[in-house]
N, C-alpha and C positions, 0 to 999 in steps of 0.2 A: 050365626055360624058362618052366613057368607061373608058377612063382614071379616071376621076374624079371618078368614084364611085366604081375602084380597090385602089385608094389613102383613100379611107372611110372608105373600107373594111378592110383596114390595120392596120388603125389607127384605129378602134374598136376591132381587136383583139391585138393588143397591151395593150388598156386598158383593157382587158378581163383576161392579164395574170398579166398585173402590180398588178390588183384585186385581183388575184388569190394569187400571191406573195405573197401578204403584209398579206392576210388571212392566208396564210400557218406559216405565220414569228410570227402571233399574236395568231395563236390558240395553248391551252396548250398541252401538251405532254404526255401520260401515259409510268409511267415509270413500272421495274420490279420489282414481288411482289411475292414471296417464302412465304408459310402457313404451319402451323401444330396445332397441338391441344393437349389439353389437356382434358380431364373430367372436367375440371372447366375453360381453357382458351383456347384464341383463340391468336396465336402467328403470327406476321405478320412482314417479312423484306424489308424493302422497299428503292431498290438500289436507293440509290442518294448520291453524296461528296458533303462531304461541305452544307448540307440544310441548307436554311435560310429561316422565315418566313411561320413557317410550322403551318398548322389548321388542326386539324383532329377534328370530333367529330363525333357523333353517335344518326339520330335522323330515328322515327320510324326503327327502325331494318336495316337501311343503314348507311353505313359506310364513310363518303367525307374526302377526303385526299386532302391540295393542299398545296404544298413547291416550293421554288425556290430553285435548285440546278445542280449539274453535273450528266446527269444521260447517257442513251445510247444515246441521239441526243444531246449531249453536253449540256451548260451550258444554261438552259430552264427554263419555267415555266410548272410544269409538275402535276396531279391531274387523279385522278381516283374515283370509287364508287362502294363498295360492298353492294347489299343486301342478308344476310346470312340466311341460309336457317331457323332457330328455332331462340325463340327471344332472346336477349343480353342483358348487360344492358347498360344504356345510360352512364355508368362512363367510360371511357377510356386513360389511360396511354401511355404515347409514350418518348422514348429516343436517342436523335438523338448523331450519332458518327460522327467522319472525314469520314466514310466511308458510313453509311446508316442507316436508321431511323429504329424502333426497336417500335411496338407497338402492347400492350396486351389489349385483347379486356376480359370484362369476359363474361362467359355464364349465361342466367338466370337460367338455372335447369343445374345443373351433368349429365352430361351423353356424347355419343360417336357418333358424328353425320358420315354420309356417305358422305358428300360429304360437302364444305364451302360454297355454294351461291345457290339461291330459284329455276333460272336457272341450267338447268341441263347438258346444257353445259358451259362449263370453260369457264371464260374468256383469251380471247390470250396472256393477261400480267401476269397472273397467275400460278404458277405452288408450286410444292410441296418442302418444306424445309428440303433436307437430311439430312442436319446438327444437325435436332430437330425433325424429325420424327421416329414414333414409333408407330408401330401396337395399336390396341385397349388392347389386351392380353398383351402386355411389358406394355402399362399407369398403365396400373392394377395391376402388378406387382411395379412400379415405388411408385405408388401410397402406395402399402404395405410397401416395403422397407422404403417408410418418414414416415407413421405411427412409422414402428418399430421405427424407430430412434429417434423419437420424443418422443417415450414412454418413451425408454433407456435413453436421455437426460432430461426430466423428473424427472426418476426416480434416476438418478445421482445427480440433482441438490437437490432433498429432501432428497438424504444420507446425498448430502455435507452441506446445511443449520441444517439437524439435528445435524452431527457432530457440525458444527459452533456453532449452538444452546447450543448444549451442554457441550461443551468446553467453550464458555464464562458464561455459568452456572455456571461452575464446579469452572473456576478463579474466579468470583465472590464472589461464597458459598467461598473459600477459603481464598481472599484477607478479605473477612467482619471476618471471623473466627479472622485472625492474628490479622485485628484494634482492634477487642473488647478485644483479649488478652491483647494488649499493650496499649491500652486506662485505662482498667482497673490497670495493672503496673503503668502507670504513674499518673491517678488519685489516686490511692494509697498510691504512694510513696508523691505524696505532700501535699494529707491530713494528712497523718501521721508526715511529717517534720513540718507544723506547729502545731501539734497536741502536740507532743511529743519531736519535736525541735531538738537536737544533738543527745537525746538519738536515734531517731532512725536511725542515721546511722550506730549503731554497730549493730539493729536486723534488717536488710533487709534482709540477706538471708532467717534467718526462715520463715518471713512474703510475700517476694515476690518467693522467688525460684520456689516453684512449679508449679505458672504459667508461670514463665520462660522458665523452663523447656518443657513446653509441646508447648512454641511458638517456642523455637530452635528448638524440634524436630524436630516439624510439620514443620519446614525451610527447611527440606529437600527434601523435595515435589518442591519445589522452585530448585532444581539440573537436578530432574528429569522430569519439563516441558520444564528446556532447552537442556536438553538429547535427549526427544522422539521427540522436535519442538514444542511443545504446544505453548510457546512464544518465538518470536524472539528475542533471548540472546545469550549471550556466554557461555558456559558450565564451564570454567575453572575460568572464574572472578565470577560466581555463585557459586562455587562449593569452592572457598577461601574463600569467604565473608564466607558462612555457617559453612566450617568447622574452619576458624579461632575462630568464636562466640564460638560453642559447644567446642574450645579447651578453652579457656579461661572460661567457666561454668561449663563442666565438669569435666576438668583435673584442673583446679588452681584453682576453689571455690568448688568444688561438691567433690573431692579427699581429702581437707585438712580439716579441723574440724577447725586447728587455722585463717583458712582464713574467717571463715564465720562470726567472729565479725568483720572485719576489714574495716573500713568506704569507703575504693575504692568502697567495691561489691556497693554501695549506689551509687555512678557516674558512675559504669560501666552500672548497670544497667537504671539509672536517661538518661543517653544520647543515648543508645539505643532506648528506649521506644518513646523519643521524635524525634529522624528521623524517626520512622516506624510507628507515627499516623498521618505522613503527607504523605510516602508512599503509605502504602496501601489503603489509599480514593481515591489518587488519579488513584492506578491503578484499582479500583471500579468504578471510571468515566470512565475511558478507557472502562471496558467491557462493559455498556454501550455508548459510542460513545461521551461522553458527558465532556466540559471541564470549570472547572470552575478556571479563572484566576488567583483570589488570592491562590487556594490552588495550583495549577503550579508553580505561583511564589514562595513559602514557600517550596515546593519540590525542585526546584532545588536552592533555596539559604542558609536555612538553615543550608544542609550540614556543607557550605563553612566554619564557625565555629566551629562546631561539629565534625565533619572529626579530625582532631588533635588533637581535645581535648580526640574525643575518644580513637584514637592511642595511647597518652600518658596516660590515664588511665589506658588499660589496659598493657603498659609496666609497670606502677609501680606496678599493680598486678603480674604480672610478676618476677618483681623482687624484691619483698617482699616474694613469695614462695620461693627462689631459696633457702634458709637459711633453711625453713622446710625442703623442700625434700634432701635436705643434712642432715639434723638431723637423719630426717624419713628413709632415704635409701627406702623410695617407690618409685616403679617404677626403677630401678637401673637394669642395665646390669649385672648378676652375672661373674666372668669371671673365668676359670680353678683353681682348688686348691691350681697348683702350681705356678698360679702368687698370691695369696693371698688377692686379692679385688676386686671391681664392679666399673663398669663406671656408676657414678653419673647421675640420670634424669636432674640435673641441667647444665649439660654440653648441654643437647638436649633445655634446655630452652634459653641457651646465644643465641644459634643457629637459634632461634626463635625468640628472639629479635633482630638478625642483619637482620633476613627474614621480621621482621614487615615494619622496616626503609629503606632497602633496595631492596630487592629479591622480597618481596608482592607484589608490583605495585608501580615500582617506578616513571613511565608516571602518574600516577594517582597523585602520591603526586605531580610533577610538577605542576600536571593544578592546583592542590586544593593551592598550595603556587601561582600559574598566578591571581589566580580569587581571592584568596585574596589579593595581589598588586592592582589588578584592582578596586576595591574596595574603598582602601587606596588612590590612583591617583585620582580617582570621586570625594572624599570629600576633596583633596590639591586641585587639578591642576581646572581649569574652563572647558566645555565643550569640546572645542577643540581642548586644551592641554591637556587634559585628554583623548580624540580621540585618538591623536598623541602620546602619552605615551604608552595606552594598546597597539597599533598597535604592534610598536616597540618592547616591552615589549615581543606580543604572539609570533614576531617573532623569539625571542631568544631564549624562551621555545621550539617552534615549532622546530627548530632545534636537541633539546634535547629529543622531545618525542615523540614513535610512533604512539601513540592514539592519539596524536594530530595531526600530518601528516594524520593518516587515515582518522579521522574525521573534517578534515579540514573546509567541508560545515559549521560545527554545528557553526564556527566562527563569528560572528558579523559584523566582518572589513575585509573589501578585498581592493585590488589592482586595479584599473581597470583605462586603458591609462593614467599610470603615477598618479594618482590621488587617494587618499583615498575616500571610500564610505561605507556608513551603511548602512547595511539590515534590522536588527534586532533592536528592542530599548532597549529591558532588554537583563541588564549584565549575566543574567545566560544561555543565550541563546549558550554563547560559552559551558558551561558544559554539557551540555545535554545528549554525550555521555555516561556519568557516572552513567547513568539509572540503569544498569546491576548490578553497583556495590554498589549503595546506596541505 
């Protein structure tokens, strides 16, 4: 008998601990939880690797956390519960890392509590976050510090939107000034051609100059926004475009008397007037943000004719003067008594004519002779021999020019694993670069 009821005894505390076991193995775990505060939050980190399946939320003013992760009793199911001392609010954020969960509670009023939970003793998994804590005196200062900074950022971003503001004001008021100058030019100039037919290509200076005049000026405004950065240009292809215009207006029509019947000024000015009321609209949609396609398109293809035509225009004004100011000896280099003569203005205009065709921009005429090829191949070759044309075609250029190397992106056709590919479907999309100078 006593045997048997020591073999009972045994076997019930065996089952007592296998019980015990299995309860230790199945109840969850608290893990470690580092706090600090803010005046408006409540900052909570919560050691666990690797969490997965994390719930936190926040009802009546308690806080339940439960994740499965790696935490100090290794890889557990682990959960805890704070009730905080003043109320919170029920939204709560949390972001878990590789290394431990991260969750802001907000407060419902500002302010600076004494201690985190309604107990006023701590709990044992709880302690304080040196990494983030900060006297009530530093939050308050913290606190100052982002105002300032927020003010100063603030007050930075309404200089810079006012500048902005006003700056695309300024291009605007500017670019509208130029169209209606050259709107008016060129409505003029072809009311007048059917008006008045042939005659009036010998009185265009009298009848357009002076607003000519006052649109080249005002062009040089156009030098010094890409001087100071107002737009993003080139200074030196802004600053040729302008000054070659006002040399050819003022020095070869505005200087000679016999130049001002001569039918050139009528095309020099007739093809001016008509690239620059397709320009400046459209950099009047620019300052507003705004693009409207077919005048994009008529901006950048237009040119494409125009360009050479205007080149040679104004070469043959050019050298149609060269005979006055040899007559005139205006402008003439006087040279010592005892060589007995002057170095001719006409010498400085040959010199200007090899600048126009060559030294000007001679990358520039490439593309404008590529894109007229390109052009010419669209309406010969079929779609994809006309592909395989330009390609080839910009390749050869490409070689020969360095705004084209640079501006390689603006191209249409690329390369890609042995294979041709478009990006682009309009032809003027290779020229685009040429912004600066048309």
């Amino acid at each position: 008998m006593k045997q048997g009821s020591d073999i009972h005894c045994s076997s019930s505390l065996i089952i007592l601990k296998s019980s015990s076991t299995k309860k230790n193995e199945t109840m969850p775990l608290t893990p470690l939880v580092y706090w600090a505060q803010r005046h408006e939050d409540i900052y909570l980190r919560v050691e666990l690797t690797d969490a997965q399946s994390i719930g936190v939320n926040v009802n009546d003013n308690v806080l339940q956390f439960r994740a499965q992760g790696h935490g100090a009793k290794g890889q557990n199911e682990y959960e805890f519960s704070l009730e905080f001392l003043l109320p919170v609010k029920s939204e709560v954020s949390h972001k878990s890392t590789q290394r431990q969960v991260n969750i802001t509670v907000r407060k419902e009023h500002q302010g600076w509590w004494e201690r985190l939970t309604l107990q006023e003793r701590k709990p044992v998994f709880l302690a304080p976050d040196f990494d983030r804590w900060l006297d009530e005196s530093d939050a308050e200062m913290e606190i100052r510090e982002k105002e300032e900074r927020r003010n100063m950022l603030k007050a930075s971003r309404h200089k810079e939107e006012s500048f902005v503001s006003l700056k695309t004001g300024f291009l605007f008021v500017y670019n509208l000034v130029q169209f209606l100058g050259f709107s008016w030019i060129f409505v003029n100039m072809t009311v007048r051609l059917f008006i008045f037919g042939q005659d009036f290509l010998y009185d265009t200076f009298h009848t357009i100059s002076d607003v000519m005049f006052f649109c080249q000026i005002l062009a040089a405004v156009e030098v010094l926004n890409a001087a100071f950065g107002v737009v993003q240009t080139g200074v030196i292809p802004t600053f040729i475009q302008v000054v070659g215009r006002n040399f050819i207006l003022f020095i070869i029509f505005g200087s000679l008397e016999e130049m001002h019947n001569q039918p050139v000024v009528f095309f020099v000015f007739y093809l001016w007037s008509t690239i620059e009321i397709f320009r400046y609209p459209f950099y009047m949609l620019g300052c507003l943000n705004t693009e409207w396609k077919t005048l994009t398109w008529l901006r950048y293809t237009i040119w494409i004719p125009l360009y050479p035509l205007g080149v040679i225009a104004e070469a043959v004004a050019v050298i149609q003067s060269i005979p006055i100011f040899d007559k005139t000896k205006l402008f003439s280099i006087p040279l010592p008594e005892a060589v007995g003569t002057s170095i001719s203005f006409s010498y400085v205009l040959h010199i200007y004519l090899i600048l126009m065709f060559l030294g000007k921009s001679p990358d520039k005429t490439l593309t404008t002779v590529y894109c007229i090829f390109e052009q010419i191949c669209s309406i010969i070759f079929d779609s994809d021999l006309n592909f395989l044309v330009s390609h080839r075609l910009f390749r050869t250029f490409y070689q020969l020019s360095p705004s084209l190397q640079a501006k390689e992106e603006a191209f249409p056709y690329q390369e890609e694993e042995g294979k041709l590919s478009k990006n682009t479907p309009d032809t003027f999309a290779a020229c685009l670069f040429l912004d600066e100078v048309f």
